[in-house]
C-alpha positions as CSV (number, residue, x, y, z in Angstrom):
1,X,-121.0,67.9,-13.4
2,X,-124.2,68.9,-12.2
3,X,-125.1,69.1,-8.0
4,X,-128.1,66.1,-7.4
5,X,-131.2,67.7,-7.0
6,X,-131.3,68.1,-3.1
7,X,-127.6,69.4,-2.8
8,X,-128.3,71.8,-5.0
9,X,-131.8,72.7,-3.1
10,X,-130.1,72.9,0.4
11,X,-127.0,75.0,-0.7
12,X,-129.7,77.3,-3.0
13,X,-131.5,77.8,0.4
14,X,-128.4,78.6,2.4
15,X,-127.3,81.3,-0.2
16,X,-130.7,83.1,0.4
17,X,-130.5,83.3,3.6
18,X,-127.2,85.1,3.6
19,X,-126.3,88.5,2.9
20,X,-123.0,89.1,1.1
21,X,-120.8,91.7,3.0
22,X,-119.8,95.1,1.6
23,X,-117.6,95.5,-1.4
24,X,-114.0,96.2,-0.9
25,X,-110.5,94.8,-1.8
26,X,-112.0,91.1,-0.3
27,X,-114.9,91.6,-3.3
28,X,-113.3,89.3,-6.1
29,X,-112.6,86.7,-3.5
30,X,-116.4,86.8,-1.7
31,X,-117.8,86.6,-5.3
32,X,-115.5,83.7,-6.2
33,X,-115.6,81.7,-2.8
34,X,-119.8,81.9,-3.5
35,X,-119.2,80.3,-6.9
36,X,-117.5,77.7,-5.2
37,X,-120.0,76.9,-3.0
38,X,-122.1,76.5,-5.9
39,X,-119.8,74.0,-8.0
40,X,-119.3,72.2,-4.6
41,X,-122.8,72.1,-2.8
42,X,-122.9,71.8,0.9
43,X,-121.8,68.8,2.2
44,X,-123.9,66.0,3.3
45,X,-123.6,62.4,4.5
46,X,-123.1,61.3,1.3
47,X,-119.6,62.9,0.7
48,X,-116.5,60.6,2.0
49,X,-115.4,63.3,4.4
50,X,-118.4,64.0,6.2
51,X,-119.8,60.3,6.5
52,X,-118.4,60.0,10.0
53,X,-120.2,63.4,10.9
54,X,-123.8,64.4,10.0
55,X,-123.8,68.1,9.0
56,X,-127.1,68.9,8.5
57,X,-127.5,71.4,11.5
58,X,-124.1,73.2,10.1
59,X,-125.8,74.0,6.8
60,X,-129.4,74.4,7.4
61,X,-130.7,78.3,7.1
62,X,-131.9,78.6,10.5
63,X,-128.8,78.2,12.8
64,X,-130.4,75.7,16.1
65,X,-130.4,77.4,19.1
66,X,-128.3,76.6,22.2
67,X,-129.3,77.7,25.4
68,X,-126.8,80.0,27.0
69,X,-124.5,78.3,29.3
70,X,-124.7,79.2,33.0
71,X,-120.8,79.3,33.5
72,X,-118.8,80.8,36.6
73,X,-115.6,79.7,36.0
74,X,-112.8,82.5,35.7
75,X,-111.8,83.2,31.9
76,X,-109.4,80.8,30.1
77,X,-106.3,82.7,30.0
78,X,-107.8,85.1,32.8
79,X,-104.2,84.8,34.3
80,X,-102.2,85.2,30.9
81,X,-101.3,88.8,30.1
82,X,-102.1,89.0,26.7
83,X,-104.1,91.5,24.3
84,X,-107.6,91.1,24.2
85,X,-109.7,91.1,20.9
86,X,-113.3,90.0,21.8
87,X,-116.1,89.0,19.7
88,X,-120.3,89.0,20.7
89,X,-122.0,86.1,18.7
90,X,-119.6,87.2,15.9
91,X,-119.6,90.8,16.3
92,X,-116.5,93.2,17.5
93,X,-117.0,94.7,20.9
94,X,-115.2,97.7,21.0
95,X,-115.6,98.2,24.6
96,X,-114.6,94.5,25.8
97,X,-111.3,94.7,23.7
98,X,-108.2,96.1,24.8
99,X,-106.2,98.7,22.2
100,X,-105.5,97.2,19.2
101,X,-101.9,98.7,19.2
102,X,-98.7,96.5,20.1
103,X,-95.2,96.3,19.2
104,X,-94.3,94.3,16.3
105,X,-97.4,93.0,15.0
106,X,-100.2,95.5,13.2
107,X,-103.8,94.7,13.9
108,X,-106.9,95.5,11.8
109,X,-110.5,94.6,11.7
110,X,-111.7,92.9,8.6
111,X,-114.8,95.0,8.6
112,X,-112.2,98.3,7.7
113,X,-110.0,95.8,5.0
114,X,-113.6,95.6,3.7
115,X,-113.9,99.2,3.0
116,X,-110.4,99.7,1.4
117,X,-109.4,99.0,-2.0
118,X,-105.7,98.0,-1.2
119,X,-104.6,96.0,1.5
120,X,-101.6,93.6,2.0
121,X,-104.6,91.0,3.1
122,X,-105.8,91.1,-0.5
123,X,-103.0,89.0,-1.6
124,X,-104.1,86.1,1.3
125,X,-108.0,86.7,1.7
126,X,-109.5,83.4,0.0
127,X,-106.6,82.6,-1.4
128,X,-105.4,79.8,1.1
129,X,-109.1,78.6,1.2
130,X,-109.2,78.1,-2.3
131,X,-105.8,76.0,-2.5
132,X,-107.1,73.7,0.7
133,X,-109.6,72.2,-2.0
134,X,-107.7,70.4,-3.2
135,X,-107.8,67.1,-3.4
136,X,-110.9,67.9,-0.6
137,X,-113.6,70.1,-1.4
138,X,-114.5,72.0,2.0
139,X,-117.5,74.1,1.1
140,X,-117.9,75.5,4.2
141,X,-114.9,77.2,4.4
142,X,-115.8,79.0,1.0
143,X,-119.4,79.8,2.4
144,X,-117.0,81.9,5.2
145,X,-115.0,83.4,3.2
146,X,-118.0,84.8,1.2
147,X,-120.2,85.8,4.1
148,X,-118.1,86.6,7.1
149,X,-118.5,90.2,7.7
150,X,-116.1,90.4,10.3
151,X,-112.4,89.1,12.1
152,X,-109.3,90.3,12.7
153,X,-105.9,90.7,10.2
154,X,-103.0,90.1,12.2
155,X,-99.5,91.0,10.5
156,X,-96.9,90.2,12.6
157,X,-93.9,91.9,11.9
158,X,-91.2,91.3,15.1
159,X,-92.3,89.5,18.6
160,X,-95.0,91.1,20.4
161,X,-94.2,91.3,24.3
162,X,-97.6,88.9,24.8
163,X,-99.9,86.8,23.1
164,X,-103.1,88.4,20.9
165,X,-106.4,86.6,22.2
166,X,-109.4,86.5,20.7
167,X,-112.8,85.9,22.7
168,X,-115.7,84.5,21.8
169,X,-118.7,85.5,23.5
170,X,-122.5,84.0,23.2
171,X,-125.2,85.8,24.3
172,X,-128.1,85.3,21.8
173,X,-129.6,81.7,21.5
174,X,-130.2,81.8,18.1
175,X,-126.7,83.5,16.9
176,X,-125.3,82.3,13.4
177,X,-121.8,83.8,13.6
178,X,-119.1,83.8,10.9
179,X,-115.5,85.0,11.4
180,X,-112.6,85.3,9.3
181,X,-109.1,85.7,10.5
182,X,-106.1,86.5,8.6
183,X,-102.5,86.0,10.0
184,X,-99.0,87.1,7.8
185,X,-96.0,86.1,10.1
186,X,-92.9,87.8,8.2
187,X,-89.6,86.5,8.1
188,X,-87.5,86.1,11.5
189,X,-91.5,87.5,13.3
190,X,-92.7,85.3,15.7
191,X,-96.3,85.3,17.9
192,X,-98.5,83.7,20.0
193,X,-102.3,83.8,19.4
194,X,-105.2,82.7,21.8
195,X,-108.6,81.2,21.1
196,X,-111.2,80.5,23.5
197,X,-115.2,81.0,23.9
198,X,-118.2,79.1,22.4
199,X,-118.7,82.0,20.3
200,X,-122.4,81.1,19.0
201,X,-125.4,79.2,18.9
202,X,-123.7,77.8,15.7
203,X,-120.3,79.4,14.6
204,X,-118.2,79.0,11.3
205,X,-114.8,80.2,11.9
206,X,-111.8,80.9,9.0
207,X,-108.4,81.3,9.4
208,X,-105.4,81.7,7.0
209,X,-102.1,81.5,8.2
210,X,-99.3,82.4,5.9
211,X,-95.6,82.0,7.7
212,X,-92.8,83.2,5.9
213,X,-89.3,81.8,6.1
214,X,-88.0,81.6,9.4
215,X,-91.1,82.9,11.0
216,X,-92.9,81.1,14.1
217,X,-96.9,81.2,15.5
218,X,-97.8,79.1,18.1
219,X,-101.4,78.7,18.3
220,X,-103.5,77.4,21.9
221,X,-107.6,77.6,21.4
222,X,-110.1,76.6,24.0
223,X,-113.5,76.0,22.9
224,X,-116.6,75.6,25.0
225,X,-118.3,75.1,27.4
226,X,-121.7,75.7,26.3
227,X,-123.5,72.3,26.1
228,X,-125.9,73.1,22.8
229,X,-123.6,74.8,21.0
230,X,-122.3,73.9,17.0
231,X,-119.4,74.5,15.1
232,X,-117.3,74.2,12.4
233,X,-113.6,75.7,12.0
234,X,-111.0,75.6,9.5
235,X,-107.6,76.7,9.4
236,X,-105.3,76.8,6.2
237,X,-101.4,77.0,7.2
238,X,-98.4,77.7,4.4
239,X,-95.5,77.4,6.0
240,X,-92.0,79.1,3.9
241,X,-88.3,77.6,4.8
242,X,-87.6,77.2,8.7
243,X,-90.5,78.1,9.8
244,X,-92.9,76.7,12.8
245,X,-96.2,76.4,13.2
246,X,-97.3,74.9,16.6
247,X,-101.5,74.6,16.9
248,X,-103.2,72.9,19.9
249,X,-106.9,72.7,20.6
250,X,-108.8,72.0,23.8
251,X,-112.3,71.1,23.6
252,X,-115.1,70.6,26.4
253,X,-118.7,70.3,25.5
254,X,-121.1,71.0,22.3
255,X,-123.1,69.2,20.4
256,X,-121.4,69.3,17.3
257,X,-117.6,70.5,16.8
258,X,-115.6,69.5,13.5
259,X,-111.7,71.0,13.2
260,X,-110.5,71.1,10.1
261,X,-106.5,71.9,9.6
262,X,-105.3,72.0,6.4
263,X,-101.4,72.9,6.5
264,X,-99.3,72.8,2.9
265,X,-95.7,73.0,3.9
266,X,-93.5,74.4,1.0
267,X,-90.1,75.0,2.3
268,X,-87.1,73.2,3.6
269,X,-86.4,72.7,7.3
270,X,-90.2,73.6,8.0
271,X,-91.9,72.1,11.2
272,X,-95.9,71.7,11.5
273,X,-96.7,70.1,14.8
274,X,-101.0,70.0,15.2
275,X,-102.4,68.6,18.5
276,X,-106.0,68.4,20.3
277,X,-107.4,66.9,23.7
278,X,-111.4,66.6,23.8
279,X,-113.5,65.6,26.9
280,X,-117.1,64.5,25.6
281,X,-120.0,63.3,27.6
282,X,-123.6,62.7,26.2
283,X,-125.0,64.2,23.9
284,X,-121.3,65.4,22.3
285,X,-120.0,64.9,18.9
286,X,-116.3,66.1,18.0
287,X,-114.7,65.3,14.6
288,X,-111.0,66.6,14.0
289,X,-109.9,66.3,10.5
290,X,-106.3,67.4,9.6
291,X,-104.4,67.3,5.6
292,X,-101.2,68.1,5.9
293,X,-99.1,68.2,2.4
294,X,-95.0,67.8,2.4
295,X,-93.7,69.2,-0.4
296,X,-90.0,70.4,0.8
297,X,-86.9,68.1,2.2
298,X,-86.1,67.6,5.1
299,X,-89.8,68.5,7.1
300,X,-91.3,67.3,10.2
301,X,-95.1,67.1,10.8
302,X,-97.0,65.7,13.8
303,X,-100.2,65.0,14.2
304,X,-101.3,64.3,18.0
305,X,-105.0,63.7,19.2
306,X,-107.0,62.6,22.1
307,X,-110.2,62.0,22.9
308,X,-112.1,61.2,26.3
309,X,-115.8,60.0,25.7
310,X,-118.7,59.0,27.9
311,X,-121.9,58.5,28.6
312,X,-122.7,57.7,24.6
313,X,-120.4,60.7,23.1
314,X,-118.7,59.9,19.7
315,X,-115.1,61.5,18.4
316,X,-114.2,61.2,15.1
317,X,-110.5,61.5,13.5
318,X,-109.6,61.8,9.8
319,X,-106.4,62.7,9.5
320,X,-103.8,62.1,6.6
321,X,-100.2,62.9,5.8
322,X,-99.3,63.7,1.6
323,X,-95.6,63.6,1.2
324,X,-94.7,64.7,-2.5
325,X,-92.5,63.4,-4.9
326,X,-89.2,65.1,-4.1
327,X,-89.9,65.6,-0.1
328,X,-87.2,63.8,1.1
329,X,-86.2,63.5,4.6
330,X,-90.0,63.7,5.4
331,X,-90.5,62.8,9.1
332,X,-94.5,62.4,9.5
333,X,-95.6,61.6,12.6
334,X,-99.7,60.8,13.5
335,X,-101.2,59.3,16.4
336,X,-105.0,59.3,17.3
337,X,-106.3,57.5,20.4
338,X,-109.5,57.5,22.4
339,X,-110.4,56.6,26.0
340,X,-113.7,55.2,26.0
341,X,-114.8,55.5,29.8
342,X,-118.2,53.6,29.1
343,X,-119.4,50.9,26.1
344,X,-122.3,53.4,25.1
345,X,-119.3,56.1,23.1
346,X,-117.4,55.3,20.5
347,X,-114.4,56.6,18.3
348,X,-114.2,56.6,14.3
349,X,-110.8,57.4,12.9
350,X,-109.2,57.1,9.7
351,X,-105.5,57.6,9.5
352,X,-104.3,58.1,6.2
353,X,-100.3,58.3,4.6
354,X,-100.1,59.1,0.9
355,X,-96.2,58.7,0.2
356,X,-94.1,59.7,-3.3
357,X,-90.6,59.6,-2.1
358,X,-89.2,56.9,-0.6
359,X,-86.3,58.5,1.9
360,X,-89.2,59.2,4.5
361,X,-90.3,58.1,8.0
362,X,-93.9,58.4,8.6
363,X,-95.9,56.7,10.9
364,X,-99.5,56.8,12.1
365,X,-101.2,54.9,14.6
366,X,-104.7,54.7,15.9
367,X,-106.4,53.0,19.2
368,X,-109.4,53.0,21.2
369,X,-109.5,51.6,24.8
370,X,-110.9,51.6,27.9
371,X,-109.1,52.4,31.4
372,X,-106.0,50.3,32.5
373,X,-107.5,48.0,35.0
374,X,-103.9,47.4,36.3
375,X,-103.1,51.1,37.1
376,X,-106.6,51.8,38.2
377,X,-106.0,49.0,41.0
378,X,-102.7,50.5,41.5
379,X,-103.9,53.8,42.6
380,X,-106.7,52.4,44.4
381,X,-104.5,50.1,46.5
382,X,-102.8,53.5,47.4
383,X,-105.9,54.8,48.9
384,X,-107.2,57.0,46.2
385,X,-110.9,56.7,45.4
386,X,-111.8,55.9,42.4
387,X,-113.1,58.7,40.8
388,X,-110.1,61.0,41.8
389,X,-107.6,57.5,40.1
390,X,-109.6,58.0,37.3
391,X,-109.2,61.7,36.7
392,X,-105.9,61.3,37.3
393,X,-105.2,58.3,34.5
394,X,-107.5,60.6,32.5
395,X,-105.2,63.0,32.7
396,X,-102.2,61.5,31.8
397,X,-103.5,59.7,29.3
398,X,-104.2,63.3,27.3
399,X,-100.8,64.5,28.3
400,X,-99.0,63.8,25.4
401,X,-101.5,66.4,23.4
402,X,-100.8,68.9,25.8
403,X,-97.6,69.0,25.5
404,X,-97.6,70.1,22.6
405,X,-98.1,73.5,24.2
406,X,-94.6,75.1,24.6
407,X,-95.4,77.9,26.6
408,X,-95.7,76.5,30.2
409,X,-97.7,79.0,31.7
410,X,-100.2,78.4,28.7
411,X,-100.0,74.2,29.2
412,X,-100.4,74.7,33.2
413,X,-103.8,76.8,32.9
414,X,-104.9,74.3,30.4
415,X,-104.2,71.3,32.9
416,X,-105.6,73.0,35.7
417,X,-108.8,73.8,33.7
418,X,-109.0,70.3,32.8
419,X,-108.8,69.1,36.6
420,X,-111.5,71.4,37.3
421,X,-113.7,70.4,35.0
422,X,-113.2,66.2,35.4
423,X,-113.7,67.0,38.9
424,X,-117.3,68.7,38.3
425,X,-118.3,65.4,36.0
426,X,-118.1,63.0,38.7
């Protein structure tokens, strides 16, 4: 069926304004992922998953610029020892990055996969992208996987001695950044990988995730702080027999953020366990839309998100659980809740279970609220001023996201970040 007229204009214009990377084993999938783009069109308020979210400054030519935040806060992770991989506005810094080299996991940049004609990434690159279309066309995630001329391929073979951290670093106002990641956890491997930075003026971010049986990643991204920032990121998970995949996102600041996670699990015993925290105020709009497919017995998914708005900010959820025919023992867990700490901001969620087997227990929950009256007297009536009693209900109220986190040095420099920055809000 043909794109109306102005889809078809706007993604037309896009195209043009990108330049397709060099030619390599990733060329059938680039050339493939930018027919997609064309069957699909870019999204716009008119498409079901994007009427909560307005995406218009995602798929403009012209990325908006985002003044560069003036930030002197230490590093997230400063105090983690972990392998540092970091990224200006999208490109490589060589000289920022530690040695790529560490036990049990091999390390490449996507530029050199470019270059090559074979490469064990061949067999993922695109090819996790294409299957999280369906039933949900996400065109933007095929526009990265055409254009994104750079990222890392991380195949983790055994259990690195620390986590791999990426950095994203924004130092141009007008940056349009693409990145595209590729992860291979092999059987009995297990790994820890770190996100954090606002990376761009506007920044669309890919990664594929393939977990073989037995294998483990635990994933912990930060993004932010920059106030003007935009950004859309997707990451597509298949997860083999006994496998785990633990993914937890932090978010402060930006105008426009949308998570996708898109996580198929295909083999018995797996676990998928996806969980976010947001603090918004203003001008802040922060969408986190998770599919997650059973299609293996005896499973466990959850899906945990919170959201703290002010001040007029707006958080989205769409999130939905598929359990196939023939999943039995499915235990599908979703809960999505906002703390609304003025009238002017409001959450949009829409929880979603799809069930064909009926020896399951899913549940999904969704609520929207402002602070306990009761315990904010409570803590008052002990002597704590207000503001710090509300920081600290704030703060337990987004506990159950973080922990999530199973690393405890990694969930400690996350609260402590968070009490740093309520504290600077008052």
């Amino acid at each position: 069926m043909a794109l109306p007229e102005i889809k078809q204009t706007a993604t037309e214009a896009r195209l043009a304004a990108l330049e397709l990377p060099t030619a390599g084993c990733t060329k059938p999938a680039r050339e493939a992922a930018v027919a997609r783009v064309r069957e699909m069109g870019l999204p716009d308020r008119r498409d079901e998953y994007w009427k909560y979210t307005r995406p218009d400054t995602l798929v403009q030519a012209d990325a908006p610029k985002a003044a560069l935040f003036d930030n002197d806060e230490p590093l997230m992770f400063d105090q983690i020892d972990r392998l540092k991989i970091v990224f200006v506005d999208g490109i490589f810094d060589a000289d920022a990055s530690d040695d790529l080299s560490l036990e049990g996991v091999q390390i490449e940049r996507l530029e050199d996969i470019c270059c090559t004609d074979i490469h064990w990434a061949k067999d993922l690159y695109g090819v996790l992208e294409t299957r999280g279309h369906n039933p949900v066309p996400r065109p933007l995630a095929a526009l990265n996987t055409a254009f994104a001329a750079d990222g890392v391929a991380i195949h983790v073979t055994g259990k690195p001695s620390k986590p791999i951290s990426l950095i994203y670093v924004h130092k141009d106002e007008a940056s349009d950044a693409f990145l595209h990641h590729i992860v291979r956890v092999e059987s009995g491997a297990e790994a820890t990988i770190l996100e954090n930075g606002p990376a761009a003026a506007r920044f669309n971010k890919c990664m594929e995730i393939d977990i073989a049986d037995g294998g483990i990643l635990h994933h912990v991204r930060s993004q932010g702080r920059d106030h003007e920032r935009r950004a859309v990121t997707h990451m597509f998970t298949r997860l083999g027999e006994e496998s785990v995949y633990k993914s937890f996102t932090l978010t402060v600041n930006g105008v426009l953020t949308r998570n996708e996670q898109v996580i198929e699990i295909l083999g018995d015993d797996a676990v998928a366990h996806v969980a976010g925290a947001c603090v918004g105020d203003g001008d802040f709009h922060h969408d986190d839309t998770v599919f997650i497919t059973h299609d293996a017995v005896n499973c466990e998914s959850r899906q945990v998100f919170k959201k703290v708005l002010r001040n007029g900010a707006t958080g989205v959820f769409q999130g939905k659980i598929l359990v196939k025919a023939g999943a039995q023992k499915t235990d599908g867990y979703q809960i999505s809740q906002s703390l609304l700490l003025d009238d002017d901001s409001q959450f949009l969620a829409k929880p979603e279970l799809e069930i064909y087997a009926d020896d399951v227990a899913c549940s999904h929950g969704s609520t929207s609220g402002a602070i306990d009256e009761t315990a904010l007297f409570y803590l008052r009536s002990r002597g704590l001023p207000v503001a710090d009693a509300t920081d600290l209900l704030t703060l337990a109220f987004l506990a159950e996201a973080v922990e999530e986190i199973e690393d405890e040095d990694l969930a400690a420099d996350i609260v402590n970040r968070l009490e740093s920055w309520l504290s600077r809000r008052r």
